[in-house]
N, C-alpha and C positions, 0 to 999 in steps of 0.2 A: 504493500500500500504506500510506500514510501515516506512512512514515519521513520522524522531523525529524530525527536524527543517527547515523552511524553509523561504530564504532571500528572501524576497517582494522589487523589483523597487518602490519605494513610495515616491509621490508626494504630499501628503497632498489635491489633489483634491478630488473630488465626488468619482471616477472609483474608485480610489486606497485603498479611505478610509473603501467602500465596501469590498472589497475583503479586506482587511484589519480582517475585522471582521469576515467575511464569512470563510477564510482561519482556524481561529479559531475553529469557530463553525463545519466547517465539517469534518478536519485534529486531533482536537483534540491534538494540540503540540506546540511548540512554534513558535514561528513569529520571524524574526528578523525585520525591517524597516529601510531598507536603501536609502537615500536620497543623489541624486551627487548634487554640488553648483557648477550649468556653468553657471552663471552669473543671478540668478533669481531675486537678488536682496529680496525686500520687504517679495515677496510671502515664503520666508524659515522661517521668524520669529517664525513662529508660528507653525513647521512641528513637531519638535521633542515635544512639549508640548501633539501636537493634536493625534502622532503616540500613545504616550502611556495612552491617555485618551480612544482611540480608541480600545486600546487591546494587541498592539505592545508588546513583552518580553524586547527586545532591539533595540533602536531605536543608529543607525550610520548618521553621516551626516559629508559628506568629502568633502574637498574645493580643484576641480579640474580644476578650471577655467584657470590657465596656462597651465597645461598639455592638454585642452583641444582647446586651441587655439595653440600651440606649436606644438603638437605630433597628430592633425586632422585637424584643418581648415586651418591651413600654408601648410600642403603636399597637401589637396583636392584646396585652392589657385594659387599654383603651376601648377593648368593642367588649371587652367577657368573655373571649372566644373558648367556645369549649366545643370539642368535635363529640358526638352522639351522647352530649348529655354529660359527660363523664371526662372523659383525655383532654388535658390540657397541653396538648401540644407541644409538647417539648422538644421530643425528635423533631418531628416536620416544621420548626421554626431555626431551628440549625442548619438544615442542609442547604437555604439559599444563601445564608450568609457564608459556610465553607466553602459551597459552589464558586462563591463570588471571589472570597481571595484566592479558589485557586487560581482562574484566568485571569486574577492578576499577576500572579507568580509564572505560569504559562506565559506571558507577553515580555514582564522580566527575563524569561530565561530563552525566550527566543524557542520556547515549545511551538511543535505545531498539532499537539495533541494531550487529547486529559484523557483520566479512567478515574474509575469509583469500584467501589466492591458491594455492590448491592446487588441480591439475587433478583434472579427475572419474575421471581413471585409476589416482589413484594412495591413497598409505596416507595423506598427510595431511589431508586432508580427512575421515577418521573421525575422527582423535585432535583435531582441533580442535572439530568438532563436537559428539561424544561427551562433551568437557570443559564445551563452550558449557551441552549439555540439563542434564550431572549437577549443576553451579555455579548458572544462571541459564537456566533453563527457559525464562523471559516474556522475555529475548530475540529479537528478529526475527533468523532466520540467511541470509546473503548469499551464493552462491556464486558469483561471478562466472562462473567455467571452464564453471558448469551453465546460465547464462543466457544469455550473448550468443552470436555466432554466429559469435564468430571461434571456428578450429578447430587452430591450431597457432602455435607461438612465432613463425614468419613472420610470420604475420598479425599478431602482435604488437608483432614489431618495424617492420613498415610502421603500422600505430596508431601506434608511439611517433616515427618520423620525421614523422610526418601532422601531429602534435601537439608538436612540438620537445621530446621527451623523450630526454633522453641513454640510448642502449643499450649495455649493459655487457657485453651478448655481442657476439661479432666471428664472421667468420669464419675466424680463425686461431685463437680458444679457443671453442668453440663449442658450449661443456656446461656446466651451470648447477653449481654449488656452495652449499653451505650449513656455515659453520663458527661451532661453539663450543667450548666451552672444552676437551671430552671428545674432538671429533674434524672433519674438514675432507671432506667428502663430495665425490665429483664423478660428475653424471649427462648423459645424453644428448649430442646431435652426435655427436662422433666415437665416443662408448664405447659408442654404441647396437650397436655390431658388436662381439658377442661376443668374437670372435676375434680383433679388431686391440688390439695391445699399446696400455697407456696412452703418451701420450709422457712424454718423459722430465721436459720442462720444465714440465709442469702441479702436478707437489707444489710442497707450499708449508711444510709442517710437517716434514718430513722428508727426508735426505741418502739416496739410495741406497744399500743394504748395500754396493754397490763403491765408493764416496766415503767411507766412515766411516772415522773413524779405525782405524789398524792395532793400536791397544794396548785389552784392553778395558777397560772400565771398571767397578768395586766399587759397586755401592751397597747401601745398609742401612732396609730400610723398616721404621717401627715401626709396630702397630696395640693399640688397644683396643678391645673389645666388637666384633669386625668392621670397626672404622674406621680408616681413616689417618689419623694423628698427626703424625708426622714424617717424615724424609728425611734420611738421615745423622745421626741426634740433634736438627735442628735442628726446633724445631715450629712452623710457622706456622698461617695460617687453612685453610680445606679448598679455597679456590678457588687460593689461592699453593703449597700443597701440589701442586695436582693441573698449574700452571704449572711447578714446580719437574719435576717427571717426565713433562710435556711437551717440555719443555730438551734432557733427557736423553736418552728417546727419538730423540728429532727426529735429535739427535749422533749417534746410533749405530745411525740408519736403522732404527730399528725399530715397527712399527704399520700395515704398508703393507697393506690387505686388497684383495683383486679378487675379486667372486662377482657369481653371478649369484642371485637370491634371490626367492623368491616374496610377492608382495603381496597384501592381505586381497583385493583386490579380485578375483583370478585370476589376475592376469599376472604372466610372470616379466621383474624387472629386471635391467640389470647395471647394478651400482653398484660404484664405485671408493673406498675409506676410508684418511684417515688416522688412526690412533688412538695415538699414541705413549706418552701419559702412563697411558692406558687399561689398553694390553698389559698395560704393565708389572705398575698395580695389580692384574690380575687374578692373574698368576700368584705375586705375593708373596701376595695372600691367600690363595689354596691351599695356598701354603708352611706358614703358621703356623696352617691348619685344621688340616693335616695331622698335625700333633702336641697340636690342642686339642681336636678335635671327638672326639665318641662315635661309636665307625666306623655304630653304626643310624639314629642322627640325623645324621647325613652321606650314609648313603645313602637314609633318607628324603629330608630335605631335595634331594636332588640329584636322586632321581626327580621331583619339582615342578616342575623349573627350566624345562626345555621349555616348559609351560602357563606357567609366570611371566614369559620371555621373550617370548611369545607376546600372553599379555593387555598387556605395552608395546608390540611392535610393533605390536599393533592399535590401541591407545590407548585400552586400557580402566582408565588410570592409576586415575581414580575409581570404579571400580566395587567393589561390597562384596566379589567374589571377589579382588579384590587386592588389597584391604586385610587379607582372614582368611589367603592365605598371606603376607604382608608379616611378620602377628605372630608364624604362627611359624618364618620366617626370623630374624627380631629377634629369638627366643626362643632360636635355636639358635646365635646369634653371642656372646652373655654371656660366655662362658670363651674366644673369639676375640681375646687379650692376648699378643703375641709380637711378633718380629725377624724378617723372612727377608730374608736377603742375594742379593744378582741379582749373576751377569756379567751384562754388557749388550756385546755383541760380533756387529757387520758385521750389526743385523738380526734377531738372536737375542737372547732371554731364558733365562738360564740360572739354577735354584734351585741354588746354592753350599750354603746351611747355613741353618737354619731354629733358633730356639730361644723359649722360653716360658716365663713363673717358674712355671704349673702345666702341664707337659707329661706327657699322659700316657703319653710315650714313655719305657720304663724300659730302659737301656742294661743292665743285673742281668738283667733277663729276655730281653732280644730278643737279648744275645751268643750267638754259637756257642762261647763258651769257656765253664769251668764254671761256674753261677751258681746262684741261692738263688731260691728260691719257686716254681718250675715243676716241676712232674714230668714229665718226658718219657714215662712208661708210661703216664700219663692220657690220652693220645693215644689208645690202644689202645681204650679203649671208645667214645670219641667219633665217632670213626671206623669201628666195626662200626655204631652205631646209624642215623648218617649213611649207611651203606647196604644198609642192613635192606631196604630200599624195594625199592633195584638187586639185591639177591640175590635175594629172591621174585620180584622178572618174572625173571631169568635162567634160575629153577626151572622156572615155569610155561613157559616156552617152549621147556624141553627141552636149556639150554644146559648 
């Protein structure tokens, strides 16, 4: 095909490490190894050593953990995005931002081709793709999962012993993970069975709701324009912010999600999520919608959500219909300038008190004691009018 270079997404696990090598052996050219840092912590120690033991020409490793809480998890925060109810996005808000620095590292390095390690069954392999076409079209795309002829992670792991590449799956954990800054995924081996409970010793971000401490715990989140700001008064950057109620969570066992969930592709998965720092942010900004938003523009906005979670899970980040609802998500977060206080208790998120310097919440009017500016007999017409509709079918039908 006459690829002289080509930038590899690499993660230093089993998948990548393979095609790692494989890209090598069948390409015949150079490799680059490009690795994002959204929050993996531990697991990067050892990437850049392992890329170029592996085969790598050059191995890159770039620290995008604010850009990636900043410029993705704050705008997909802003709308509630939640895909079927449950998944909060963690994965599928990652791979357009890695997508994005690879081809930029590709155009540094004078690549004229990228790969990923996403299998042909699943969701990432759109969202990388789909980033690849919309950024850098004259790109060459590589899929490994779609080319060669291995057929399962077995085979994978018998490649990586064939090749002296360390495999990081075992038979005693034996489901791949993916974690950053937002959340710590766990798929396949054992969880491939619906029904068999996770074990216990697989979290890594979070204490079981039966381990948490007995006392709960207060906190105070501030936001402007829809964004988080601070953590008890104190205000950091948006990635130690989003660290900081990671912390929290994690202590008081809260973010644990188990679903089973449908991929663009057709099939249903079950995947295991920690999302601690996550939860939490969503349900404080609800708190302080709740008393700034316009109940129309709240329930506009909230009928979109679905389609808006939907075009990230698919990984349609760049595409023009998610940037036209993006604006006006952005548009309806403006007066999104408040406090909401959480218990955080065995597991649970609890809204305590919510407050905001323009709330349109009037304690005058919303009392059931006596107050100023509502008429209570103004009800009476609003209410006949409201079922004008319901009287006439009740007529016509003889009721």
């Amino acid at each position: 095909m006459g690829i002289n270079k080509i930038v590899l997404a690499y993660s230093g696990g089993l998948d990548t490490s393979v095609i790692l090598k494989w890209l090598k052996e069948t390409y015949k050219c150079k490799v680059v190894a490009f690795c994002a840092d959204l929050g993996q912590g531990e697991e990067l120690a050892e990437v850049a050593a392992k890329g170029r033991a592996t085969g790598a020409d050059e191995v890159f490793i770039e620290d995008l953990k604010e850009e990636f809480v900043r410029d993705f998890i704050f705008p997909m925060f802003r709308g509630n995005a939640l895909y079927e109810g449950a998944y909060l996005l963690g994965t599928s808000i990652a791979r357009p931002l890695i997508a994005k620095a690879q081809v930029k590292v590709a155009r540094r390095t004078g690549a004229d081709a990228v790969s990923h390690g996403a299998t042909g069954k699943g969701n990432d392999q759109v969202r990388f793709e789909l980033t690849y076409q919309a950024l850098a079209p004259d790109l060459t795309i590589i899929a490994p999962w779609r080319e060669w002829q291995m057929e399962s992670r077995s085979d994978l792991v018998a490649y990586a012993k064939a090749h002296g590449i360390p495999v990081p799956v075992t038979q005693e954990k034996p489901y791949s993970s993916d974690r950053n800054l937002l959340h710590l995924s766990f798929e396949g081996g054992i969880l491939e069975d619906p029904w068999a409970e996770p074990p216990a010793d697989m979290f890594v971000l979070t204490r079981s709701p039966e381990a948490a401490p007995d006392q709960p715990c207060y906190v105070e989140i501030d936001f402007e324009a829809g964004d988080l700001v601070a953590v008890d008064g104190e205000r950091f950057s948006p990635a130690n912010l989003l660290a900081r109620l990671n912390e929290l969570g994690g202590e008081h066992g809260i973010g644990r999600v188990d679903l089973v969930e449908n991929r663009y592709v057709g099939l249903k998965s079950r995947g295991v999520y920690e999302t601690p720092g996550g939860t939490i942010l969503r349900v404080a900004h609800q708190a302080v919608e709740s008393i700034t938003l316009d109940r129309e523009v709240m329930h506009l906005r909230d009928s979109l959500i679905p389609r808006y979670a939907e075009l990230i899970y698919y990984g349609y980040w760049y595409a023009p219909e998610r940037y036209a609802l993006q604006s006006l998500i952005d548009e309806s977060q403006k007066p999104v300038t408040g406090t909401a206080r959480l218990k955080l208790y065995k597991g649970n998120v609890t809204v305590v008190g919510r407050k905001a310097p323009r709330s349109l919440y009037r304690p005058d009017l919303a009392t059931f004691e006596a107050g100023t500016g509502y008429q209570q007999a103004d009800a009476t017409g609003f209410i006949r009018l409201n079922a004008l509709r319901l009287k006439i079918k009740a007529q016509l039908e003889g009721k």
